[in-house]
N, C-alpha and C positions, 0 to 999 in steps of 0.2 A: 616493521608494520607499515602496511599502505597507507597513505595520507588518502580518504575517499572524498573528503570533504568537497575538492572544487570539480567530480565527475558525478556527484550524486545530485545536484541540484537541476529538476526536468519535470518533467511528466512521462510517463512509462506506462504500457501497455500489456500485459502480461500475453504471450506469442503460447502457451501450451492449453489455452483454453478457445473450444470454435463458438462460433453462434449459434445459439444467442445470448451467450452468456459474454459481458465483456467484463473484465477484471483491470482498473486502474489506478496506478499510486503516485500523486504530486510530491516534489518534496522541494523545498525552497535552498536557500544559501546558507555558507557557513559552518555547515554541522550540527545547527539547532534551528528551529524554526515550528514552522508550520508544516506538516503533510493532512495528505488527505486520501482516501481508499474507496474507492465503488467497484463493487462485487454486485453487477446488476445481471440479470436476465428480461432478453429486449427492451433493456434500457428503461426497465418501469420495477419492476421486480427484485428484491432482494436489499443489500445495503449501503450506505452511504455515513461514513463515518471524517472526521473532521479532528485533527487536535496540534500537538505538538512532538515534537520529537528533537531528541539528542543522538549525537553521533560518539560513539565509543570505543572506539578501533576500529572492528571490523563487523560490530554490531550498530545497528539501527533499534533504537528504544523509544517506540511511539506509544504516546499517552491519548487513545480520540476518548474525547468529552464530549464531544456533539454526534451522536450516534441513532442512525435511524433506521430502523429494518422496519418493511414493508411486506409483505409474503400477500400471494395472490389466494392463499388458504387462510391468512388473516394471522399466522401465526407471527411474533415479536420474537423470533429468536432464528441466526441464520449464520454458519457459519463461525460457532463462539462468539457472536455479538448476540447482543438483546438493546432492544429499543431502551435509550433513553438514560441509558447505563455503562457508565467510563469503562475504558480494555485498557492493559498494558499491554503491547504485543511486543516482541525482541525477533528483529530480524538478523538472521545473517547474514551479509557479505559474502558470498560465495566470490566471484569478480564483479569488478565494474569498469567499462572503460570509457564512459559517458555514452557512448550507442547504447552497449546491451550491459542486461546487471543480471547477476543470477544468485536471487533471495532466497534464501532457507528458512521456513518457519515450521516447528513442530516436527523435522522429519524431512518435508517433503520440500522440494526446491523447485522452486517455477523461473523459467526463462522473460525476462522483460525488454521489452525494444524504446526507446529512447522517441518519441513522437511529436513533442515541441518542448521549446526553452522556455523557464519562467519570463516571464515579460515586467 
């Protein structure tokens, strides 16, 4: 089993979606902490979720409690979030080599590029 713990902590960009849509996930030290996820369209649009997460092998299991979807149709639901309303999501580890990580959720696996260190 790969130890991910000291290559997953960064901010990441998700590289398989164009603009204007940008998809981003922080994730802090340790193998528990805090992450955080925007799935926006031009940077106004769509969601912005917040919470905590544990590391489990070669799973990532984030809890957002602080969950905000915005839709320029007014709708509160985006993407399996809804405004206002805790997610459990479980990622997969596909790799990581602290550049690029490549996360599996529900199926579908999105490539992420590595874009600055937590500070």
């Amino acid at each position: 089993v790969v130890d991910f713990s000291s290559v997953l902590p960064g901010h990441w960009s998700n590289n398989d979606v164009e603009w204007p849509i940008t998809q981003t996930i922080g994730i802090d030290y340790n193998g528990k902490g805090t992450i955080a996820t925007q799935d926006l369209i031009q940077q106004e649009f769509g969601v912005a979720a917040y919470g905590t997460y544990k590391l489990d092998a070669d799973k990532i299991v984030a809890t957002y409690s602080d969950v905000s979807v915005n839709m320029e149709d007014g709708s509160k639901s985006y993407h399996g979030f809804t405004d206002g309303q805790t997610i459990t999501i479980t990622y997969s580890i596909v790799s990581c080599n602290g550049e690029e990580m490549k996360l599996s959720v529900s199926g579908e696996t999105c490539t992420y590029t590595k874009y600055a260190d937590i500070q």
